[in-house]
C-alpha positions in Angstrom: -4.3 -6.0 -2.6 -4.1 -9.0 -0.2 -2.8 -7.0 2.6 -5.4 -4.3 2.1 -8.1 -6.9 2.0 -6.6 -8.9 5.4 -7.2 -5.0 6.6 -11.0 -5.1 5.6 -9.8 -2.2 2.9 -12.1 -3.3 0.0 -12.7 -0.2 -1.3 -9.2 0.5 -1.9 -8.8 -3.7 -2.8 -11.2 -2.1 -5.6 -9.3 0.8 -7.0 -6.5 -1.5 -7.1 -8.3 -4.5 -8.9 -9.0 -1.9 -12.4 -5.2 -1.1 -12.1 -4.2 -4.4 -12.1 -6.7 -5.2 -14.8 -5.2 -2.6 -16.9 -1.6 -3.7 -16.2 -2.9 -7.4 -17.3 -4.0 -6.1 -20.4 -0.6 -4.4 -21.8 1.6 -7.9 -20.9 -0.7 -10.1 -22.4 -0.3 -11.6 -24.9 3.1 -12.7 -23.8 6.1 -12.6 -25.9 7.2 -15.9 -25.3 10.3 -15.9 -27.7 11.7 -13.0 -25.4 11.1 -14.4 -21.8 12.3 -17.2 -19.6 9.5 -19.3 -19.5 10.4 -21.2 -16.5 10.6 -17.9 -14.0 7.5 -16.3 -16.1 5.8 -19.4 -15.2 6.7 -19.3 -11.6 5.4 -15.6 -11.5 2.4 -16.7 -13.3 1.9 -19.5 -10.1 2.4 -16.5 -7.6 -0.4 -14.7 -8.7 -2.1 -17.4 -9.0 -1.6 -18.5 -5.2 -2.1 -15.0 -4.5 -5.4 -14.4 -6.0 -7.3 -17.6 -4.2 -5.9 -15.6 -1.1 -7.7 -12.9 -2.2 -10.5 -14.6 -3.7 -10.9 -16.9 -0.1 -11.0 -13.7 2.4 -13.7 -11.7 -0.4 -16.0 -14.9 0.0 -15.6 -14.8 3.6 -16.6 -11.0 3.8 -19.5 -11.9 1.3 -21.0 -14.3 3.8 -19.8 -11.3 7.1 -21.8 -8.9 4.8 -24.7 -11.4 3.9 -25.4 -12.7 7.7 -25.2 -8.6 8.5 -27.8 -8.3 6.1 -30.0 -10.7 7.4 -30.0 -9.4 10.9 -30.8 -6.1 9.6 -33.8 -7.8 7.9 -34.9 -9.1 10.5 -35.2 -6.8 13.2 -37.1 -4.7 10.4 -39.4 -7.2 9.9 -39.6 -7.3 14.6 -40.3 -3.3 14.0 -43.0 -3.8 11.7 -44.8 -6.4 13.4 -44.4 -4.7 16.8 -45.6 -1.2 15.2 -48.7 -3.6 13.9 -50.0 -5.4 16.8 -49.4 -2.2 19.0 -51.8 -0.4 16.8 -54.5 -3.3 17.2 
């Protein structure tokens, strides 16, 4: 998912996100008399790390996406007030 998302992929970041969901759901709870909690805990940390990654570059497309928005805004709001003052 990171790599996809480093490759502006988010739609496929997506598709990925309700498998991973899914897989989160049939390992938790954990059985913690059957598992070494020291590497479970280390894997728990990777994901972890891995996820602000994640999280970090999907805020940083928010604000790509937001500031795209806003220029789109505002040469709408140039065309309208052009079309308007060239009808006066």
């Amino acid at each position: 998912m990171l790599v996809l998302a480093g490759k502006d992929e988010w739609e496929q970041v997506g598709s990925l996100q309700k498998e991973r969901l899914q897989l989160m759901e049939k390992i938790f709870p954990l059985d913690v008399e059957n598992m070494n909690q020291s590497e479970t805990a280390e894997q728990i940390q990777s994901i972890l790390d891995l996820d602000k990654q994640l999280m970090d570059l999907a805020a940083a497309q928010q604000k790509e996406i937001g500031a795209a928005i806003g220029k789109f805004n505002q040469g709408r709001q140039a065309t309208k007030a052009y079309h308007a003052t060239s009808r006066s």
